[in-house]
N, C-alpha and C positions, 0 to 999 in steps of 0.2 A: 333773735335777740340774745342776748348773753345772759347768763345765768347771773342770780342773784351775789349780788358783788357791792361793797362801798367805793366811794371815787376816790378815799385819802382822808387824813386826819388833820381837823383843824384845832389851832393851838389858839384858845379864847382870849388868852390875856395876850394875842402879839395882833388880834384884828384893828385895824382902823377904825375907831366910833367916833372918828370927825362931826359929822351932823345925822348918824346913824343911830338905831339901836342896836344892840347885839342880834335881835332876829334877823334885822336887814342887813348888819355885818356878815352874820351865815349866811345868809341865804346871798348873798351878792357872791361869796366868797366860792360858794356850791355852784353858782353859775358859771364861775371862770373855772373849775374843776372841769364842769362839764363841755367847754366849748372848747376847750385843750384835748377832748377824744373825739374820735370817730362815731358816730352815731351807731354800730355796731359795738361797739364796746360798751355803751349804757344799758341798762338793764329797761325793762319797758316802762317799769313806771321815771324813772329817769327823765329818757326819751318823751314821754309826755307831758313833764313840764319843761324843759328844754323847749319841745314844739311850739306850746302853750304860750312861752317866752315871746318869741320870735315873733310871732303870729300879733300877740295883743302890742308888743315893740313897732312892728310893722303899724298897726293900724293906727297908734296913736302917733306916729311923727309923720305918716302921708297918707291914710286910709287905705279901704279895700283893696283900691285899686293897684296902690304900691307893693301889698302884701302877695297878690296875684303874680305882677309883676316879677318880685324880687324872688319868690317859695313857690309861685304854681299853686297850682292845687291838688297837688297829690296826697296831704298830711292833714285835710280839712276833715272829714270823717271820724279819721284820730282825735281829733281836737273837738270835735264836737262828741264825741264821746267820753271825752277827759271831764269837759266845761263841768258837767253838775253833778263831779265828783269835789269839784274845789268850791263848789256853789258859784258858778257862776252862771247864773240862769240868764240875766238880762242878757247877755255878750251870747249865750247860745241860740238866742231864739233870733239873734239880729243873724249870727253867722249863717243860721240856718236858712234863711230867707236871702242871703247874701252867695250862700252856695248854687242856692235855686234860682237866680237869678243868673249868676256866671253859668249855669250849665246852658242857656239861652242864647248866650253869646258866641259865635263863630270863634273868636279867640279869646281869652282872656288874658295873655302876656299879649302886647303892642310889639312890632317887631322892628321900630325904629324909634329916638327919641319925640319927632315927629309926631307921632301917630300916636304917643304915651301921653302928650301932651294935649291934644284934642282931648282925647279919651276923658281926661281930666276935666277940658273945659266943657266939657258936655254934659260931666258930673252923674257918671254912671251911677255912684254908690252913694253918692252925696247924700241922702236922706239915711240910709243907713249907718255911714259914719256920723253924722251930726247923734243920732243915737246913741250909737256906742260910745260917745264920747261923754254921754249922760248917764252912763249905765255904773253901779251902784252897790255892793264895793267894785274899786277895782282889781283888775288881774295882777297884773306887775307889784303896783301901791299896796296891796294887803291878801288878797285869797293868795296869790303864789306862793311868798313868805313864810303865812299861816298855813298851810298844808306842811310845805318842806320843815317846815320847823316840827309840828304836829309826827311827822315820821325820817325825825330825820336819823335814826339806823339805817332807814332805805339809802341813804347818800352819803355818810360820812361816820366818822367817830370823832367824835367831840374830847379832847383835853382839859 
């Protein structure tokens, strides 16, 4: 990982607060810093909401299974190690039962749209998504935000 570094400087009074607040200004704004680098270029803790992103992104627009699908599971470990540094306990204790659960399965990415789509109707994670979707605060909606903002020297300098 690359040594401690900011992504770039944001200029406050030129953000978009359309239907925003200025945290959710930063912190949207620090997300598109970050997904303009290489994952090698973020520093770790970067890289772990970046993950974090992607991961709770993934499961609120198609669940588990989509998040398997689209990321693998190579970065679940990661994230479950991040979760109950941002408080997000509820989402960790589903992932965790959701990783142990995919390690059960012969595959966990489907290798044709076909076979993605049984997967689905068979509703491997169904009960876990329907959870995480109750779970309290959310990732994205408020613990992301409030961390990054909480440190954000780790990511930017502010104008």
């Amino acid at each position: 990982m690359a040594e401690s570094k900011i992504l770039g400087k944001i200029k406050t009074s030129q953000l978009p607060l359309l239907d925003s607040t200025l945290e959710l200004a930063i912190f949207d704004e620090i997300l598109s810093l970050m997904f303009q680098r290489n994952e090698t270029e973020l520093t770790d803790n970067q890289l772990n909401v970046l993950l974090t992103f992607i991961y709770d992104s993934e499961v609120l627009n198609g669940g588990h299974l989509q998040y398997f699908q689209n990321q693998g599971s190579e970065n679940i470990r990661r994230i479950l190690d991040f979760l109950p540094t941002i408080g997000a306990e509820c989402q960790k204790e589903i992932l965790t039962k959701v990783f142990e659960k995919s390690q059960e399965l012969p595959e966990v990415a489907a290798e044709t749209f076909e076979q993605f789509h049984e997967r689905v109707m068979k509703g491997e994670f169904f009960n876990f998504d329907m959870a995480y979707y109750k779970c309290s605060p959310e990732i994205v909606g408020e613990l992301l935000p409030q961390y990054v903002n909480q440190n954000l020297s780790a990511f930017v300098e502010i104008e």
